[in-house]
TORPA-4810 file (N, C-alpha, C, O; in nm, 3 decimals):
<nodes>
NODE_1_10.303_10.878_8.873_10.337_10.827_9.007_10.380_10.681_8.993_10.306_10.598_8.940_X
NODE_2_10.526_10.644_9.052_10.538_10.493_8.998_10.477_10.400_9.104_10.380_10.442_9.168_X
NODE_3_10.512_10.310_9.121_10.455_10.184_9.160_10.567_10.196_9.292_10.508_10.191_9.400_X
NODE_4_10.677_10.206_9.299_10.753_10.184_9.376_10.766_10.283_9.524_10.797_10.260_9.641_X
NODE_5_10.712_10.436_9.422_10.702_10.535_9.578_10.545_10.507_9.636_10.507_10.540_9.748_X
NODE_6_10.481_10.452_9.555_10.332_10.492_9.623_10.340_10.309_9.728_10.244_10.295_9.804_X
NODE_7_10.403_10.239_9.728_10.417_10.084_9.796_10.505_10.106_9.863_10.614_10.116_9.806_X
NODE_8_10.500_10.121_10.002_10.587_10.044_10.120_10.611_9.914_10.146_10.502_9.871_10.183_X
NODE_9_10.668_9.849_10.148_10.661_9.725_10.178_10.756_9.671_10.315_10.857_9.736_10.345_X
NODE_10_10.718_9.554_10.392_10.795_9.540_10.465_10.755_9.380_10.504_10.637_9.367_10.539_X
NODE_11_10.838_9.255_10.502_10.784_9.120_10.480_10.715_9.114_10.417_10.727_9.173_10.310_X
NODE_12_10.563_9.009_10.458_10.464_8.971_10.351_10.393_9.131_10.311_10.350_9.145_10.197_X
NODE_13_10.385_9.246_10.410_10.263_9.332_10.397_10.353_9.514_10.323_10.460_9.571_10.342_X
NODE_14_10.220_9.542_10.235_10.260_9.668_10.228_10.133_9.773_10.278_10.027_9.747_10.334_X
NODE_15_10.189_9.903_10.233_10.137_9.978_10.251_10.108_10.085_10.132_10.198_10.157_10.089_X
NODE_16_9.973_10.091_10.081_9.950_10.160_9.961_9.942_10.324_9.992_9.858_10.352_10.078_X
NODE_17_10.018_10.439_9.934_10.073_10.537_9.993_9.873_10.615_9.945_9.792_10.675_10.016_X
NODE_18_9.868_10.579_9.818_9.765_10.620_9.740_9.631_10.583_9.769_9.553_10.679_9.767_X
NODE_19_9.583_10.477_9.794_9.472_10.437_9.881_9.465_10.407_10.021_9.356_10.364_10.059_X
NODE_20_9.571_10.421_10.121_9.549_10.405_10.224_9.521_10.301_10.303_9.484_10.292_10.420_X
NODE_21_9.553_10.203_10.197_9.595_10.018_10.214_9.680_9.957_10.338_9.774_10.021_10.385_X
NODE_22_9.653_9.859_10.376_9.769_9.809_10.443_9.735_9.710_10.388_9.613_9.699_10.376_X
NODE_23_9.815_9.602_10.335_9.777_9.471_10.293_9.868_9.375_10.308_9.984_9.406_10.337_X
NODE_24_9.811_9.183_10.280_9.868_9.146_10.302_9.810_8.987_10.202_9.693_8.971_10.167_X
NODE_25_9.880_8.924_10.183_9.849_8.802_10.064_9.723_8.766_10.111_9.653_8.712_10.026_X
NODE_26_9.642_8.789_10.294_9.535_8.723_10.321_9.429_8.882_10.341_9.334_8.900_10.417_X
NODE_27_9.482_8.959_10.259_9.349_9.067_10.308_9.377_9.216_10.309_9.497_9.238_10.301_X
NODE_28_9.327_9.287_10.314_9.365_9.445_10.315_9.249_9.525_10.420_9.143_9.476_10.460_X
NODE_29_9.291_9.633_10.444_9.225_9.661_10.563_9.237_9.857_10.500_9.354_9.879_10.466_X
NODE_30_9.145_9.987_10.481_9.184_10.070_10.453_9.162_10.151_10.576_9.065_10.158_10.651_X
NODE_31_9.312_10.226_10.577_9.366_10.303_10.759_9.290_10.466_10.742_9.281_10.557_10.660_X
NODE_32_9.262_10.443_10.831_9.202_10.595_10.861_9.329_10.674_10.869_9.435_10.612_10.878_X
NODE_33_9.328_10.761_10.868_9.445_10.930_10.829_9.547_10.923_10.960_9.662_10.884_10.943_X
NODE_34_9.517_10.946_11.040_9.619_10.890_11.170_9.683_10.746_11.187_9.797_10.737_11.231_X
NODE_35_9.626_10.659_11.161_9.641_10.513_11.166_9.713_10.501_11.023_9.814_10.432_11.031_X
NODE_36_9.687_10.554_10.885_9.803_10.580_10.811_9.966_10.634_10.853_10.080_10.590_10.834_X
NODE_37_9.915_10.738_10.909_10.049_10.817_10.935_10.147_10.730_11.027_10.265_10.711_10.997_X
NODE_38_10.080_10.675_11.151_10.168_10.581_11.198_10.218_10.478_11.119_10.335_10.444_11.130_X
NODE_39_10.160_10.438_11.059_10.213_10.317_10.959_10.324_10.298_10.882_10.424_10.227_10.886_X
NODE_40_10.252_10.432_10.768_10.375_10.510_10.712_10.489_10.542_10.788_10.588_10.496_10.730_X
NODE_41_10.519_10.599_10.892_10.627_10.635_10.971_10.705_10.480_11.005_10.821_10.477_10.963_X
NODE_42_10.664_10.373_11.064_10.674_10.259_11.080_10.763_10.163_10.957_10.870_10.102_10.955_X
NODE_43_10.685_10.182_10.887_10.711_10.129_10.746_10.836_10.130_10.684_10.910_10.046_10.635_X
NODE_44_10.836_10.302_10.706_10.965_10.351_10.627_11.086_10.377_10.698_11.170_10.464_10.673_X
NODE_45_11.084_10.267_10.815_11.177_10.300_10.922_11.148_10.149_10.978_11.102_10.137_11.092_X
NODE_46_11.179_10.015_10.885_11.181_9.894_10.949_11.291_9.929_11.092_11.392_9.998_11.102_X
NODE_47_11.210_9.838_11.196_11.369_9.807_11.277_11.405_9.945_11.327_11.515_9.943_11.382_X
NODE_48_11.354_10.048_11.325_11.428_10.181_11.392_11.289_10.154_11.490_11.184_10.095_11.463_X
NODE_49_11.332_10.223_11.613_11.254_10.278_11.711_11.217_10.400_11.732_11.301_10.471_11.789_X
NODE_50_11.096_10.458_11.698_11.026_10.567_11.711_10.920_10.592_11.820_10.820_10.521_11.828_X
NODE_51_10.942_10.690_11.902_10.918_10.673_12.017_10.807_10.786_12.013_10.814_10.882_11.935_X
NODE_52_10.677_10.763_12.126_10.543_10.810_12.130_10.537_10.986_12.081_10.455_11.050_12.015_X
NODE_53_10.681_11.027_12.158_10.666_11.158_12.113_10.628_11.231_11.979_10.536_11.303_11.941_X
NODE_54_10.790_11.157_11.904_10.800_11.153_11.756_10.671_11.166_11.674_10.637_11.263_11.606_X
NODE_55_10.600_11.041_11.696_10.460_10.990_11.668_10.407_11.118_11.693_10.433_11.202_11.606_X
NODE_56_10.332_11.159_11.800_10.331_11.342_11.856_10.328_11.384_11.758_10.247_11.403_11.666_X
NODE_57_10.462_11.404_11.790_10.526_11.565_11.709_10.483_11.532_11.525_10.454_11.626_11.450_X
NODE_58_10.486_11.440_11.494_10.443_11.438_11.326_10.345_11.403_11.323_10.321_11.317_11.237_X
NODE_59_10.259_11.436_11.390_10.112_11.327_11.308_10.035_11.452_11.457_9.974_11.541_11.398_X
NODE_60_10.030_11.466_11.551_9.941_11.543_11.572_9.969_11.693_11.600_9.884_11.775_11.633_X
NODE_61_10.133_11.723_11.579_10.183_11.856_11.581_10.183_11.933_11.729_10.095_11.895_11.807_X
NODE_62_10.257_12.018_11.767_10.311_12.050_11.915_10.179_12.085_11.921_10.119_12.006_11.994_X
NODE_63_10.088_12.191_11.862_9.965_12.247_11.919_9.865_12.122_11.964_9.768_12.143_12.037_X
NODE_64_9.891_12.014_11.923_9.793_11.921_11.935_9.683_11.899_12.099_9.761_11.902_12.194_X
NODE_65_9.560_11.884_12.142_9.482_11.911_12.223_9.577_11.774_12.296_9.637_11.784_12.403_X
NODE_66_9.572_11.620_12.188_9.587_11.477_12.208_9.706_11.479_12.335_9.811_11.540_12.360_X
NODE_67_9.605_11.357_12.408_9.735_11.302_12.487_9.825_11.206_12.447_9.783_11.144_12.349_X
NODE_68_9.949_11.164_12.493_10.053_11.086_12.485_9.973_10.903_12.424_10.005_10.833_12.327_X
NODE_69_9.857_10.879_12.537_9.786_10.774_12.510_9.726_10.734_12.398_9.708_10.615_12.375_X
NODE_70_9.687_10.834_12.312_9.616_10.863_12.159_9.722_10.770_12.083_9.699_10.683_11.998_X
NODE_71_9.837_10.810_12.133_9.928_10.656_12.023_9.912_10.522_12.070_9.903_10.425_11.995_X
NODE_72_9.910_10.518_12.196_9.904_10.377_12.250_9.785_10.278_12.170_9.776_10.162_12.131_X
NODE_73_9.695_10.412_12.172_9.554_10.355_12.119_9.534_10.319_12.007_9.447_10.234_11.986_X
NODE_74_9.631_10.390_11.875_9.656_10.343_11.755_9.745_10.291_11.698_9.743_10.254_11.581_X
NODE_75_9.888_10.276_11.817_9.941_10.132_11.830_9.864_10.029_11.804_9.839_9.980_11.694_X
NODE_76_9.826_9.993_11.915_9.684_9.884_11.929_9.576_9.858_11.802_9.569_9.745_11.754_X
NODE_77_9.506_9.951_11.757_9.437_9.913_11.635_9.500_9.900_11.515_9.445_9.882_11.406_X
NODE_78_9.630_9.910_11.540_9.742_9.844_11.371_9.780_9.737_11.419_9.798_9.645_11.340_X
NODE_79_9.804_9.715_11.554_9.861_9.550_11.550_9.748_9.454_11.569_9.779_9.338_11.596_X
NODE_80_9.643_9.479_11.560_9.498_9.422_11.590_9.456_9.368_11.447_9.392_9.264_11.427_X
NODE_81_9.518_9.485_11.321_9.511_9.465_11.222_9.587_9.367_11.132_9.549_9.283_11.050_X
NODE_82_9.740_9.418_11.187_9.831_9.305_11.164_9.806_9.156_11.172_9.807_9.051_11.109_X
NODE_83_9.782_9.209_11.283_9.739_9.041_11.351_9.614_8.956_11.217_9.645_8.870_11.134_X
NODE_84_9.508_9.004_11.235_9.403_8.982_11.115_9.477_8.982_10.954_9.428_8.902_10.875_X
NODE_85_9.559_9.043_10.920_9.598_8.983_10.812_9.696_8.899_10.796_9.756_8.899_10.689_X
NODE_86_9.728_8.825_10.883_9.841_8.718_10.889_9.975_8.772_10.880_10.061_8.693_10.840_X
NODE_87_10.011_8.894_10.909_10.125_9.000_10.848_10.258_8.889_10.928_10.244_8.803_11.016_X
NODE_88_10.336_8.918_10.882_10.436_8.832_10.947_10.543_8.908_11.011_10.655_8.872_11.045_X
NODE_89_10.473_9.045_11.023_10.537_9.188_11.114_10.495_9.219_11.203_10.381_9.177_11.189_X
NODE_90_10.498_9.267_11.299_10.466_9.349_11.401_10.491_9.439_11.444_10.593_9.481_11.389_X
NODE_91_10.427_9.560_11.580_10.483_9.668_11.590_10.548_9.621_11.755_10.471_9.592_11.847_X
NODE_92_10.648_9.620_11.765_10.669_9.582_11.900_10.750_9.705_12.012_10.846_9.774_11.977_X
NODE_93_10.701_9.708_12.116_10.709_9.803_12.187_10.869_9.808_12.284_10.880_9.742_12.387_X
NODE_94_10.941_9.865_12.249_11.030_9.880_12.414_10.982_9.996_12.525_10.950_10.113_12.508_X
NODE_95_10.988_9.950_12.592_10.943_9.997_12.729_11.011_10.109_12.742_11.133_10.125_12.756_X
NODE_96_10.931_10.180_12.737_10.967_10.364_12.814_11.070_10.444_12.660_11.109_10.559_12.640_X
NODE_97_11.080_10.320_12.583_11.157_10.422_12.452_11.073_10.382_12.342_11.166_10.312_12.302_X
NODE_98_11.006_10.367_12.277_10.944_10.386_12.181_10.881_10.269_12.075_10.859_10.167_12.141_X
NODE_99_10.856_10.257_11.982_10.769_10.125_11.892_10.884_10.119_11.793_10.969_10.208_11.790_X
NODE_100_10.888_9.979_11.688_10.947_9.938_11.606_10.880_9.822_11.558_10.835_9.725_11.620_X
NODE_101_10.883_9.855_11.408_10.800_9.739_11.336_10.924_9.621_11.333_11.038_9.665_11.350_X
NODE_102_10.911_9.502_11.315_10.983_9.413_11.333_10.920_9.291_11.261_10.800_9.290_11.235_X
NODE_103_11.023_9.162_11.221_10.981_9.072_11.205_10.947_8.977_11.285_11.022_8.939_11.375_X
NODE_104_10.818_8.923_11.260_10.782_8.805_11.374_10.913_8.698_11.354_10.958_8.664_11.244_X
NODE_105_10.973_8.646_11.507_11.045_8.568_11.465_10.966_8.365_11.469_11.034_8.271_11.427_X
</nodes>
């Protein structure tokens, strides 16, 4: 497994595909299995907008019990995280269409 597929990276922070890392020069934080998957999706899609459904449809699948809000909620505990490691990214929201990781400007 090389070094290059198992590391996301995006500014200062990556994402370790293999331990479940998010890190950053001031700290690492390890994501629970959902809070991965958003990440990952995020990650590997700087700058695109992926919208709550999407999120949905890959990470909790059409049968899923979860409501729409279940992302909002783990929106929130990755940029909570972000925030705590000095990441110099964010996940920033457009209104009524979907999230995009971005650089802080």
């Amino acid at each position: 497994q090389s070094e290059i597929h198992t590391t996301l990276r995006f500014g200062n922070t990556t994402l370790d595909r293999s331990t479940f890392e998010l890190a950053s020069p001031f700290g690492s934080f390890k994501l629970a299995n959902k809070e991965f998957q958003m990440m990952e999706i995020l990650i590997s899609n700087p700058r695109r907008i992926i919208s709550a459904e999407q999120f949905m449809e890959k990470i909790w699948g059409f049968e899923a019990e979860a409501e729409i809000n279940v992302v909002w909620a783990y929106i929130s505990y990755l940029r909570k995280k972000l925030l705590a490691l000095k990441s110099d990214i964010t996940i920033k929201s457009s209104r009524n269409i979907g999230y995009s990781l971005e650089e802080i400007q």
